[in-house]
Each structure stands twice: as structure tokens, then as C-alpha cells.
C-alpha positions as CSV (number, residue, x, y, z in Angstrom):
1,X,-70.9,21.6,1.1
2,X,-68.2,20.2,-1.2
3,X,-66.8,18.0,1.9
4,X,-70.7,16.7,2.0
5,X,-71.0,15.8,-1.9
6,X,-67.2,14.2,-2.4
7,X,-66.7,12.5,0.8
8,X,-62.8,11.3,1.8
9,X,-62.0,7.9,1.5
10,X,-58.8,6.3,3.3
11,X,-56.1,6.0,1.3
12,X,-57.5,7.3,-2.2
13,X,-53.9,8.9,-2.1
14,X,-52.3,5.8,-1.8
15,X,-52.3,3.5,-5.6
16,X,-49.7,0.8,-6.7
17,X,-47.0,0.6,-9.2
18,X,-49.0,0.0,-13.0
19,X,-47.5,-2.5,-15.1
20,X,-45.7,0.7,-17.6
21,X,-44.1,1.8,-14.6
22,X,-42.6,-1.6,-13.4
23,X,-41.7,-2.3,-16.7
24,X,-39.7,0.7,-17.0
25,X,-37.8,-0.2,-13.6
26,X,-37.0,-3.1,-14.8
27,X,-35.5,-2.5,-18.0
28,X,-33.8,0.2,-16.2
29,X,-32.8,-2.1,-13.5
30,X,-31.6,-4.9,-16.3
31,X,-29.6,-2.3,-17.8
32,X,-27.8,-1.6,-15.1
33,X,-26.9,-4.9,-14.4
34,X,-25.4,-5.6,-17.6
35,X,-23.4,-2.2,-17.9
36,X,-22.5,-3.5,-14.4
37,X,-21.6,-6.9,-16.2
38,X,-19.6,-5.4,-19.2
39,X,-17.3,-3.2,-17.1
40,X,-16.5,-6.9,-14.6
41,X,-16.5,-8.8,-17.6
42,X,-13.6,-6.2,-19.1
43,X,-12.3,-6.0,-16.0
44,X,-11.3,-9.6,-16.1
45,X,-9.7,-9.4,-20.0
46,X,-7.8,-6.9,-19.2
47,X,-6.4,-8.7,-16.0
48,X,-5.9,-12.0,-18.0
49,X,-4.8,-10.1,-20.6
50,X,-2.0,-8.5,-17.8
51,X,-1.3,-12.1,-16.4
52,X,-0.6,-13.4,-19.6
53,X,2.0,-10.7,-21.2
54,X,3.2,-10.4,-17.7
55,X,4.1,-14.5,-17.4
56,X,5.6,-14.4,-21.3
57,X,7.8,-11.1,-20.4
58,X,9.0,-13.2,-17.5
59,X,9.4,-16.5,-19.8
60,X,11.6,-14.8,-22.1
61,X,13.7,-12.8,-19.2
62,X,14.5,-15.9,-17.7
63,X,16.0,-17.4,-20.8
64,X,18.1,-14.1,-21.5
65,X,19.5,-14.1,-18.3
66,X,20.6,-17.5,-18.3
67,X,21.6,-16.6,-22.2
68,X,23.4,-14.0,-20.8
69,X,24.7,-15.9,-17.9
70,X,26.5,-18.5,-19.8
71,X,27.7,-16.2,-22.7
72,X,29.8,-14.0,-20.3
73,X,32.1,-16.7,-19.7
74,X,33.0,-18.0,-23.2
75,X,36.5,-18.4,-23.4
76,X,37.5,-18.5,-20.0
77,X,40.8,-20.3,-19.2
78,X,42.1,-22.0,-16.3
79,X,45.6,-21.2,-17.6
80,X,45.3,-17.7,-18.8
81,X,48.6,-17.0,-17.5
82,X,50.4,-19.8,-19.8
83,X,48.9,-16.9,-22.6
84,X,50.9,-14.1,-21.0
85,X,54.0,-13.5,-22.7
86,X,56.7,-12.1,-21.0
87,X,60.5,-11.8,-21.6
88,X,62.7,-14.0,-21.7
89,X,59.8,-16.6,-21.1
90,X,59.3,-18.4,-24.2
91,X,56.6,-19.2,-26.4
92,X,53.3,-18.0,-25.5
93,X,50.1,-20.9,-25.2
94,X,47.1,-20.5,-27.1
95,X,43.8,-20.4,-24.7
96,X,42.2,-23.8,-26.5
97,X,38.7,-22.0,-25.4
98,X,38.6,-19.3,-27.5
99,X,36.6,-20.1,-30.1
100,X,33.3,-18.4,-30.2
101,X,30.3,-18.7,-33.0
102,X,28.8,-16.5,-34.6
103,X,32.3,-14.6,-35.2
104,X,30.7,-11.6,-37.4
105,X,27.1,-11.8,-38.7
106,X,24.3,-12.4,-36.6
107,X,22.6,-16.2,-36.3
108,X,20.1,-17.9,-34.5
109,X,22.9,-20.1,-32.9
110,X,25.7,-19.7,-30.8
111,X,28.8,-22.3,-29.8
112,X,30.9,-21.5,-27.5
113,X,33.7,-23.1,-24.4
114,X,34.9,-22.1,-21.2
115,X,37.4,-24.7,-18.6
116,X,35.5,-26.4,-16.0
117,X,39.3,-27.8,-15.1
118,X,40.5,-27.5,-11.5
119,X,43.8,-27.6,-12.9
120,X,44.0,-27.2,-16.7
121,X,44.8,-29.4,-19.5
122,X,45.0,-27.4,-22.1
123,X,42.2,-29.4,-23.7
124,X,38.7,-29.0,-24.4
125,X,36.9,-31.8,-23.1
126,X,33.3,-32.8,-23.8
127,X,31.9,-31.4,-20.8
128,X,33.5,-27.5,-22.2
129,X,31.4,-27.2,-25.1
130,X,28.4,-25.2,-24.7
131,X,25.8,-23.0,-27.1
132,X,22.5,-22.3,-27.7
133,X,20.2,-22.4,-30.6
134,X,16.7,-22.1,-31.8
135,X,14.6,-25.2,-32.9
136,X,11.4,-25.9,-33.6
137,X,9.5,-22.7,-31.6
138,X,11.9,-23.2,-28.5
139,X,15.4,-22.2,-27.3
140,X,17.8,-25.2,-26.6
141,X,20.7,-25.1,-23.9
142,X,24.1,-27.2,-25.0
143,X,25.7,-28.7,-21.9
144,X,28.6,-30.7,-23.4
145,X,29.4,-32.4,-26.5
146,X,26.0,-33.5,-28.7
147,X,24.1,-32.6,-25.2
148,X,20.9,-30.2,-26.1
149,X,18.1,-29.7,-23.6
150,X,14.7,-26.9,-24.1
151,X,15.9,-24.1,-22.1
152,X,11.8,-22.8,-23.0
153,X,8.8,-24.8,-23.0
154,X,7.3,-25.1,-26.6
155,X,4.0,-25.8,-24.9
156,X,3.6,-22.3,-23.5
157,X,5.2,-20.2,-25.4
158,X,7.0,-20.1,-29.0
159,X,10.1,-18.5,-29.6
160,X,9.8,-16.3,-33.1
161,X,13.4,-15.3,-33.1
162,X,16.7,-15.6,-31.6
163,X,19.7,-13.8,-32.8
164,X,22.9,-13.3,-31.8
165,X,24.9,-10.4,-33.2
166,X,28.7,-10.5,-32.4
167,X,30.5,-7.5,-31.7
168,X,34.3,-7.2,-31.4
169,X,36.9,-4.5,-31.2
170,X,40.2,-4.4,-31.9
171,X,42.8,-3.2,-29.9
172,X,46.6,-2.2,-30.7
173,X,48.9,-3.3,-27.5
174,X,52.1,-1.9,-29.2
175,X,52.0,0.8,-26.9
176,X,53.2,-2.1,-24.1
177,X,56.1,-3.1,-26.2
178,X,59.7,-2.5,-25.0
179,X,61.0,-2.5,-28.3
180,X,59.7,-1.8,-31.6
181,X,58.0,-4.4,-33.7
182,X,60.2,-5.6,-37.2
183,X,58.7,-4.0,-40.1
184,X,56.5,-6.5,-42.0
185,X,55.6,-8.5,-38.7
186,X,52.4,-10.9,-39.0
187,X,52.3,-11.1,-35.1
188,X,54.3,-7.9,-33.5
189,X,52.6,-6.4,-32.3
190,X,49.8,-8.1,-29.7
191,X,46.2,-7.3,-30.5
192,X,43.7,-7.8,-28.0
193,X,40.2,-8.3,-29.3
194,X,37.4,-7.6,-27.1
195,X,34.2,-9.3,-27.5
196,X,30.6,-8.4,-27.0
197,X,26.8,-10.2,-27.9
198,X,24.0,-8.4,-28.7
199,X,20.8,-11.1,-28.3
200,X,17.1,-10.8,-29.8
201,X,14.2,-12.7,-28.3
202,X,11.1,-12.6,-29.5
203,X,8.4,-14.9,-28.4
204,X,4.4,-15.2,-28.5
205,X,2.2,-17.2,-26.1
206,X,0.7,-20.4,-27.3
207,X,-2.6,-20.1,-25.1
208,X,-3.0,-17.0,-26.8
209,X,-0.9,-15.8,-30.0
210,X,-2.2,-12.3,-29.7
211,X,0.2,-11.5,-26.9
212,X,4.0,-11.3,-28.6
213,X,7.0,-9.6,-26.7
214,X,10.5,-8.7,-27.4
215,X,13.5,-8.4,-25.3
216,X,17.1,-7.4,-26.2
217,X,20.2,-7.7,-24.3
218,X,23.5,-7.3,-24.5
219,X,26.5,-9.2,-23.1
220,X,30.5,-8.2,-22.6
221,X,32.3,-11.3,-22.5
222,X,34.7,-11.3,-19.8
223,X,37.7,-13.0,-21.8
224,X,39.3,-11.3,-24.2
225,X,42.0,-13.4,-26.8
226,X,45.2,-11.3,-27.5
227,X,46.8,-12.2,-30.4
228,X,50.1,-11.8,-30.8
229,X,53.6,-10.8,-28.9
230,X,55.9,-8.2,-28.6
231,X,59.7,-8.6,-29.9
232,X,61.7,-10.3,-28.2
């Protein structure tokens, strides 16, 4: 009876999406896509951000180590042993390399020589006069006399601070004396000072000034001055 009055019709099960319901998919599918957008478009800063800190970190390792490099071999001598003194062997030479600046407080500059002598000549030539100093955002090499050169390039990155802190210790070599030192003496007995650099970098990136590093590092110097003799 009821099948008689309300008769089926093929597909009155079957209806389409109404407009509510496609809007609702496609907010839902537009928020998706952007949350999917956000977490690339983070993805990618943080990368960058990565990159960049990475490429300054290696910027200012590369100028420490060459910092570094050079530092450890202020003062060295071709004729050390002309500054050994020995009995019965006369006066004792003076390494003319020695120098070294800063001597006691820290600076953003250091001066320094070492022998690049095959045979030496107890001179310091123009070629033996190295340092290193901070100008204008950048760090500059020294490689010989009035001879400066960027060691980092002020287009990249800009160098905030450089300092150099000297170190030095004092040691008593009386112990190695034969005889006993006259009361009074200026120069019995031998003192032997030994030497050490404590550098400070800091640097920021000009693409992006955000991203600042620091890097510290410390370097013995390989040639230490005695001062001094024993009695003769």
C-alpha cells in the first residue's frame, strides 16, 4: 500500500554537494594550505637563518686561525743560539725579533717580527714586520713594512671588536746557574719570560645585522726572550 502511494525513484538517495558545504571544504582546504605554507615558509628562515650564522662563524674562524697562525711565531730567530750564553763564551746577542705589541693591556692592534733569513743577519728587515689591526669594520693583515691588506671582507661581514690581551710569565733561571749571582745584580740571574695572546672577535653579518657571533682564542707563542746571564 505504502510502496503503491510513495513510489521509488532512482537515485532519490543520491544529491550533490550544496554551496554551505563546498564552502566549508574550501575554507578548510585553504586553511590547510596556508598552515602548510607557514611551516615551509619557517622552514626556509630558519635554514637561511642557519646558512647565515653558519658562513659568519666560519668567517671569523678563518681569521683567528690565521690570527693565531701568525702570532705563534713572533719572535722567532734564525740565530737563537747566538742568545745562549755559555761559559767562557762571551757576550750574549740580543734576538733583534723580540719585540712584541701590546706588551700588557689589551688593544685592538698587534705588531710583531719573526726572521724569514736563511742565514741570519741579526737585522730586521722590511719583509720581518708583521701585525694586525682593526680598521674601519674589518681586520687588516701586516706583511712587511707599511704593507696592510683586509684579512676580512667589509662587504660581508663587520668586525665589532678585536682585542688582544697579552699574557706573560716570568720565570727565575737561577736554579741553572753554577755559581751564585753578586748581590745587587740588574742582570744575574737570567729570566725567561713566557708569552701568551688571548684574542676576541666579534663580528655581525652585513646582509643581515641580526646575526652577531663571538669567538675567543688563545695563542702560546713559541719564542720565549730570556733576559739576562748567569755569572761568569
Amino acid at each position: 500500500m505504502n510502496a503503491a502511494r510513495y513510489p521509488s525513484r532512482p537515485g532519490a538517495a543520491q544529491r550533490g554537494l550544496s554551496l554551505v558545504e563546498l564552502l566549508v571544504g574550501v575554507a578548510i582546504a585553504l586553511f590547510i594550505a596556508a598552515a602548510a605554507g607557514t611551516l615551509f615558509a619557517g622552514n626556509l628562515r630558519e635554514n637561511r637563518q642557519l646558512l647565515l650564522e653558519a658562513r659568519l662563524m666560519q668567517d671569523l674562524r678563518t681569521a683567528a686561525d690565521i690570527a693565531t697562525r701568525d702570532l705563534r711565531r713572533a719572535g722567532y730567530w734564525a740565530g737563537a743560539t747566538d742568545g745562549v750564553w755559555a761559559a767562557g763564551a762571551g757576550g750574549v746577542a740580543a734576538n733583534p725579533h723580540v719585540a712584541l705589541a701590546p706588551g700588557s693591556a689589551a688593544s685592538d692592534a698587534a705588531s710583531f717580527r719573526y726572521s724569514r733569513d736563511a742565514t741570519e743577519n741579526n737585522v730586521v728587515d722590511s719583509n720581518e714586520q708583521f701585525g694586525f689591526r682593526l680598521r674601519n669594520g674589518a681586520i687588516e693583515l701586516q706583511l712587511g713594512a707599511g704593507n696592510w691588506q683586509a684579512l676580512t671582507d667589509a662587504g660581508t661581514l663587520t668586525i665589532t671588536a678585536f682585542d688582544v690581551t697579552p699574557t706573560v710569565q716570568d720565570i727565575d733561571l737561577g736554579a741553572f746557574c753554577a755559581t751564585p749571582c753578586p748581590a745587587g745584580s740588574a742582570t744575574c740571574p737570567p729570566h725567561q719570560q713566557v708569552r701568551s695572546l688571548a684574542l676576541l672577535i666579534n663580528g655581525r653579518l652585513v646582509a643581515d645585522p641580526s646575526v652577531t657571533r663571538s669567538l675567543r682564542s688563545t695563542v702560546r707563542l713559541r719564542n720565549d726572550p730570556v733576559a739576562g746571564a748567569c755569572a761568569g
